[in-house]
N, C-alpha and C positions, 0 to 999 in steps of 0.2 A: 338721599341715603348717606352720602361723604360727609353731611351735616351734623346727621345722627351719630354717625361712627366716630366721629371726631369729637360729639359733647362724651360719648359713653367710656372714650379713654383718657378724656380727661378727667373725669369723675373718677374713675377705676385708678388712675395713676395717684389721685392726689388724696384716693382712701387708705393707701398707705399708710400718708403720715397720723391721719383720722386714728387709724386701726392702732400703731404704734404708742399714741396718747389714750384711747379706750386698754390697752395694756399694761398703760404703764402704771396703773392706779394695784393692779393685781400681784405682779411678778416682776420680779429685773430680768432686765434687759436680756440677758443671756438665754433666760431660761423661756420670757417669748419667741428669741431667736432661735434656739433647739428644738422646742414643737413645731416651731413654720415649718422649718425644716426640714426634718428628719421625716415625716409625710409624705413631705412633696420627693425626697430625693427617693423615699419609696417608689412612688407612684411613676416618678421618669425613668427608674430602673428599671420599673417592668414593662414600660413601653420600649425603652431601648431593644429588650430584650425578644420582644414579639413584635411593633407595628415601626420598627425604625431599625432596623439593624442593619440594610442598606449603606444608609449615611454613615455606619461607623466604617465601615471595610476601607481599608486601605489608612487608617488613622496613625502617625508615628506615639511613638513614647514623646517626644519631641513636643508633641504637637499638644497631648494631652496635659502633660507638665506647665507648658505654657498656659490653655485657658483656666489649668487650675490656679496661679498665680492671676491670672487675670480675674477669675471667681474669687479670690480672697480679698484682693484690692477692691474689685466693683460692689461685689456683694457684701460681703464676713467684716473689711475693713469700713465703708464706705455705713452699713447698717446699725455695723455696733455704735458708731459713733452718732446717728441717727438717731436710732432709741435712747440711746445714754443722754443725749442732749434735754429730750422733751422726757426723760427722767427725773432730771435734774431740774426739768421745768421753762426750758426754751419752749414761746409758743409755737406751736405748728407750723403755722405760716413763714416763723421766723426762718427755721428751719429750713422749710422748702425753698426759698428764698434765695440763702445761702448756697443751698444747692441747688441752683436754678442759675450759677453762674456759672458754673463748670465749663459750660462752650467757650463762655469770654475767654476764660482763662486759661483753658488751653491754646485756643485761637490765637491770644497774645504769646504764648510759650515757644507756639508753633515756631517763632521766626528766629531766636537764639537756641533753640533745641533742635530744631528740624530744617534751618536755614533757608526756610520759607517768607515770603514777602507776606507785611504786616504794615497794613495800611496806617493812614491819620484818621480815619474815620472806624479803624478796628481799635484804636488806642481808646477815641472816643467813647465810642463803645461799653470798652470795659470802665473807661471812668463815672462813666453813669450807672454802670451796673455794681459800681463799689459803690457811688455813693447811693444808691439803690437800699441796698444793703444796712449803709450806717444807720440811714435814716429809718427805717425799720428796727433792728435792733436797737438802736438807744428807745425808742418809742416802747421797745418791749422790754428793755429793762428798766427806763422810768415806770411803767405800770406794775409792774413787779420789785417795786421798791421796799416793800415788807421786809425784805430781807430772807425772802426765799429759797431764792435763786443767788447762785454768788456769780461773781464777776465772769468767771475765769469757765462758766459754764458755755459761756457764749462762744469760745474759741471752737467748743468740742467740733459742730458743723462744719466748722472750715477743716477741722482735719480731716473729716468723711468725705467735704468735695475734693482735695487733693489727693487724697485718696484715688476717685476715681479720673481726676485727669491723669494720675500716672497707670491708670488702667486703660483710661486712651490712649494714651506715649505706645505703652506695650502691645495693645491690640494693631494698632495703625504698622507698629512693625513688621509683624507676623508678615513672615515669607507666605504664608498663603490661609486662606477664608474657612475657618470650621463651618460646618451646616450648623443651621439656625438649635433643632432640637440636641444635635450633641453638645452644641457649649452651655448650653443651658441646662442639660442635666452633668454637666462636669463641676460646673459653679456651684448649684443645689449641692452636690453633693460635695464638695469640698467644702460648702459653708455647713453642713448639716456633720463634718467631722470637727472642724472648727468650733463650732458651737455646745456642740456636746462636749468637745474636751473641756472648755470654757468653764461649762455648766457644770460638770461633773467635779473638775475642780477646786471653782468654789459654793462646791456643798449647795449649789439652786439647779440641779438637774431633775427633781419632785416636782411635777406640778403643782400648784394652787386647786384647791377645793372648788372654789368660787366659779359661778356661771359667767360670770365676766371675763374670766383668762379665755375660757373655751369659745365665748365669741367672738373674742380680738382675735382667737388663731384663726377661726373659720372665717371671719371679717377677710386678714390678710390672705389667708391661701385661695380664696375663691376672686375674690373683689382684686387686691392688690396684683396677686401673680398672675393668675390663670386670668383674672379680667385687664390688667393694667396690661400683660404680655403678651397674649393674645388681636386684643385689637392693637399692638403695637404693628404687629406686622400685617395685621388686614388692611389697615391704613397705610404702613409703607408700600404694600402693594398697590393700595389703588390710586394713590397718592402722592408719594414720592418722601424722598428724606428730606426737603425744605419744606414741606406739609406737615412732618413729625417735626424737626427742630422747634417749629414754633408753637405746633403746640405745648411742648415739652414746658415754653415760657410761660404759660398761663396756668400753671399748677400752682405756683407760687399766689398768685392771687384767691384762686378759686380756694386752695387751701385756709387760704387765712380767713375765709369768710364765712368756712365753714368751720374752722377751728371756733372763729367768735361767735358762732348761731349755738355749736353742739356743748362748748366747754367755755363757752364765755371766758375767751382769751381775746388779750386786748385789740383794739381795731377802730382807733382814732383819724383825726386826717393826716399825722403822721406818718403812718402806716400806710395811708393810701396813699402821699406823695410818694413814700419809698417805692413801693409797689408797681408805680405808675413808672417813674424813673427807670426801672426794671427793665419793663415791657418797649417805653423809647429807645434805654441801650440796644432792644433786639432789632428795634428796626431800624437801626443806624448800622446795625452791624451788616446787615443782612441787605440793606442799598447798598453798603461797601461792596459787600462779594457779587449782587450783581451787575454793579457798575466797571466790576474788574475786566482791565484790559492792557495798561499801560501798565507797568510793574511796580510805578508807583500807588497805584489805584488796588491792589491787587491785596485780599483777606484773606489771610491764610484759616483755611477750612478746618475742625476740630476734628480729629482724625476718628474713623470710625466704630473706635469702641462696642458699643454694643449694639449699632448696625446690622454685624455679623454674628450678632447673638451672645453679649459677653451681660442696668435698672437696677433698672426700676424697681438675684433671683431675675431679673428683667432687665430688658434694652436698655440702654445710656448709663448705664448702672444703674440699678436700683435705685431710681428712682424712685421709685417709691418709697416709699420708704418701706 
């Protein structure tokens, strides 16, 4: 059964980026992200409002301000730069990729930011998951050498994943733990005011005609949020957060080979050494942290962002895209 649950959120996670690139052909960026949206922040209002209201009692002004800023960095900042990416025509995969290093790099950050010990084997780590990286990316800008796609397209991703490491910084702060459904509908809905003003502003708040727009939204709000977010936490429960961590790493593959089966984006042996490269930085990081004992030996852990509900709209930032 932990089998099953574990393929069904990996799938669900990495239909994001799927749904993102099924979108992008329709509408900008903004204006997919204002229908995801505004729906869902619907639908978690009226549940706050009847089957959770519980969980809000005792919530500060404080407390609310903060996962909103955490929803703009995880979600609003973290997505636009996501879609805008595979806009602009970053492959999927490349993408997910990109953001599939987030732990490294917080993990590394952790020890001159948060004055936590940061082993030789977490350094390693992330040097594999950079060069992870290159090696994918130039793979997908040599095959996109038409002159498509420009240069400078490629950085977008990296600003979405620093993005959500500083949405880790600030979650791992927090004096204390929102419940799982109210930061998840604080996020929705702060990215659903974000989005809309976005939209509204520049003149793409109209939807598209086309049956395409309408099934990239229902693609992401079922599949991506309600599916990717959902088994996030069935699985943390039954499973623990070093069973989600690592799945979290195999989007990135599973993405790109779906990006090349569905949109025929590229997926050479380049790409698979990147790829691969990837998946060893996680488990060189991850013998670090359970070999820690000595304080030289010792990985400093990517603080728990959206653990306590800050993705994927979903866990670890949206991931999903």
């Amino acid at each position: 059964m932990n089998l099953l649950l574990s393929a069904a959120f990996v799938l669900c996670w990495s239909s994001g980026f799927i749904g993102a690139k099924l979108g992008a052909g329709s509408a900008d960026a903004v204006t997919i992200l204002m229908w995801r949206f505004l729906p869902l922040a619907a639908v978690l209002g009226l549940v706050a409002v009847t089957l959770t209201r519980n969980a809000w009692r005792g919530l500060t002004a404080r407390a609310v301000l903060r996962q909103a800023a955490i929803g703009a960095l995880s979600q609003s900042g973290y997505l636009l730069t996501v879609y805008y990416a595979i806009q602009l025509g970053v492959s999927s995969g490349t993408t997910a990729l990109i953001d599939g290093t987030q732990p490294l790099v917080a993990g590394a950050l952790a020890g001159p930011l948060l004055g936590q010990y940061v082993s030789r084997r977490q350094w390693l780590g992330l040097g594999l998951g950079v060069a992870g990286v290159a090696l994918v990316t130039v793979a997908d800008a040599t095959a996109a050498a038409t002159g498509t796609v420009e240069s400078w397209a490629y950085a977008v991703p990296f600003l979405g994943m620093f993005s959500l490491v500083a949405a880790t910084f600030l979650e791992g702060r927090s004096p204390a733990r929102t419940a799982p459904s109210v930061a998840m509908t604080i996020h929705c809905a702060t990215s659903a005011v974000v989005f809309t003003v976005l939209a509204a502003a520049s003149g793409a708040a109209a939807p598209p005609a086309e049956a395409s727009f309408w099934t990239a939204i229902a693609w992401l709000v079922v599949l991506a949020t309600f599916g990717g977010y959902g088994l996030y936490w069935l699985v943390l429960r039954r499973s623990g957060v070093t069973e989600v961590n690592t799945l979290m790493f195999l989007m990135a593959p599973v993405t790109a080979v779906w990006g090349a089966a569905m949109f025929d984006e590229p997926f050479g042996v380049q790409t698979a050494a990147g790829l691969a490269a990837g998946l060893v930085a996680v488990t060189v990081v991850r013998r670090g942290t359970r070999g820690a004992g000595r304080p030289e030996d010792r990985v400093a852990e990517p603080a728990p962002a959206e653990r306590a509900g800050t993705r994927a709209g979903v866990p670890r930032a949206a991931p999903e895209e």
